[in-house]
RODO-2510 file (C-alpha; in nm, 4 decimals, decimal comma):
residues 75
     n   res          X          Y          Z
     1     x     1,1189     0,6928    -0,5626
     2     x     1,3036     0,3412    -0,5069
     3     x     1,0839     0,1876    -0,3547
     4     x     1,1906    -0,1840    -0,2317
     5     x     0,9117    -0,3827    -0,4317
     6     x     0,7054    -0,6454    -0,1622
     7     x     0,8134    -0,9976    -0,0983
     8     x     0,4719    -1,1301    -0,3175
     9     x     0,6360    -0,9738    -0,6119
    10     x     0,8823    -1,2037    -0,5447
    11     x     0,7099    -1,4914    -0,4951
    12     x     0,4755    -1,4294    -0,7886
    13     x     0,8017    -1,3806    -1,0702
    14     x     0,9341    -1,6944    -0,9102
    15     x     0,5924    -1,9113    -0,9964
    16     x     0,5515    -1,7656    -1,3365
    17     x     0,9314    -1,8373    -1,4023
    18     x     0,9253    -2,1894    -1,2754
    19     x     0,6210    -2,2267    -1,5144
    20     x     0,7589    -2,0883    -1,7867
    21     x     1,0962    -2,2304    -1,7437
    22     x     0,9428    -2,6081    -1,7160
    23     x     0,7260    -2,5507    -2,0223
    24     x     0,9916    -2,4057    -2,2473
    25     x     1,2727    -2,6823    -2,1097
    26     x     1,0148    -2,9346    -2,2003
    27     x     0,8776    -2,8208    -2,5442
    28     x     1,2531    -2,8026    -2,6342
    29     x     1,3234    -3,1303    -2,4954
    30     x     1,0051    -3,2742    -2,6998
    31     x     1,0986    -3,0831    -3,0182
    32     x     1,4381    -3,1516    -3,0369
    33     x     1,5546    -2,7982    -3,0957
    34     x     1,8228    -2,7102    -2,8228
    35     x     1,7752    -2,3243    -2,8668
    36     x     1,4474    -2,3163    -2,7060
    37     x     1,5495    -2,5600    -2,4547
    38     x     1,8975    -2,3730    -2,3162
    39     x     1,5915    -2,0995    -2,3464
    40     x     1,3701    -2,2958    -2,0733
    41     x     1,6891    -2,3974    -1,8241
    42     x     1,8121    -1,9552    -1,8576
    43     x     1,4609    -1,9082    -1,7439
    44     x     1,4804    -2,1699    -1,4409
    45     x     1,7755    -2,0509    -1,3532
    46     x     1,5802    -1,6866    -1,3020
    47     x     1,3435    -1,8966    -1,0756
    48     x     1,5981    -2,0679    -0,8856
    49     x     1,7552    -1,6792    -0,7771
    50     x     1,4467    -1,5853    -0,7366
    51     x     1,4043    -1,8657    -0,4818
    52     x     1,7080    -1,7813    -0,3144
    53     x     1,6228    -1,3961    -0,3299
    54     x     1,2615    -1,5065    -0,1146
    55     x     1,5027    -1,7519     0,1449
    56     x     1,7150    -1,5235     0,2067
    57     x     1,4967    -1,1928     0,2223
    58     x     1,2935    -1,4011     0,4846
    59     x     1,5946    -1,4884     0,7202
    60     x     1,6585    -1,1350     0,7099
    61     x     1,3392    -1,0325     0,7720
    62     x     1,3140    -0,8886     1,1345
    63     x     1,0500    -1,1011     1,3373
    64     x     0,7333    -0,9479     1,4867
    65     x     0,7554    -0,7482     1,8302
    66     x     0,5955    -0,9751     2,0711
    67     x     0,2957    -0,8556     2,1862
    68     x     0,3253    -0,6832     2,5319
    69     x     0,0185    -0,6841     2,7084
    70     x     0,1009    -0,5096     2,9987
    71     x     0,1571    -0,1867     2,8257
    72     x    -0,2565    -0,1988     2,8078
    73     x    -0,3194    -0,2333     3,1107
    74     x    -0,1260     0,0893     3,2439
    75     x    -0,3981     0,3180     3,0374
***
């Protein structure tokens, strides 16, 4: 039932929230209204985890079994 969602899920919420995060920070920035702004950094904030969620989750990732070709050749 709790199923571990995929590393592209990851990668795709951190795009989108860099995005989002960079256009908000900006229009507040541009409109002089610090609510939305502090609303734009919260959201890069979310992308910068999210970047560290993806680093990490790939150092733990275990690498792929090398390929044994010898194991072939037996059968």
């Amino acid at each position: 039932m709790n199923e571990i969602p995929s590393p592209g899920y990851y990668r795709v919420f951190q795009k989108l929230a860099l995005a989002i995060g960079i256009v908000t920070a900006l229009l507040g920035y541009s409109i002089q209204n610090s609510a939305v702004g502090v609303a734009g950094m919260v959201i890069l904030v979310h992308a910068f985890v999210a970047t560290l969620v993806i680093a990490v989750e790939d150092r733990r990732s275990p690498e792929p079994p090398a390929r044994d070709d010898s194991a072939s050749e037996t059968m």
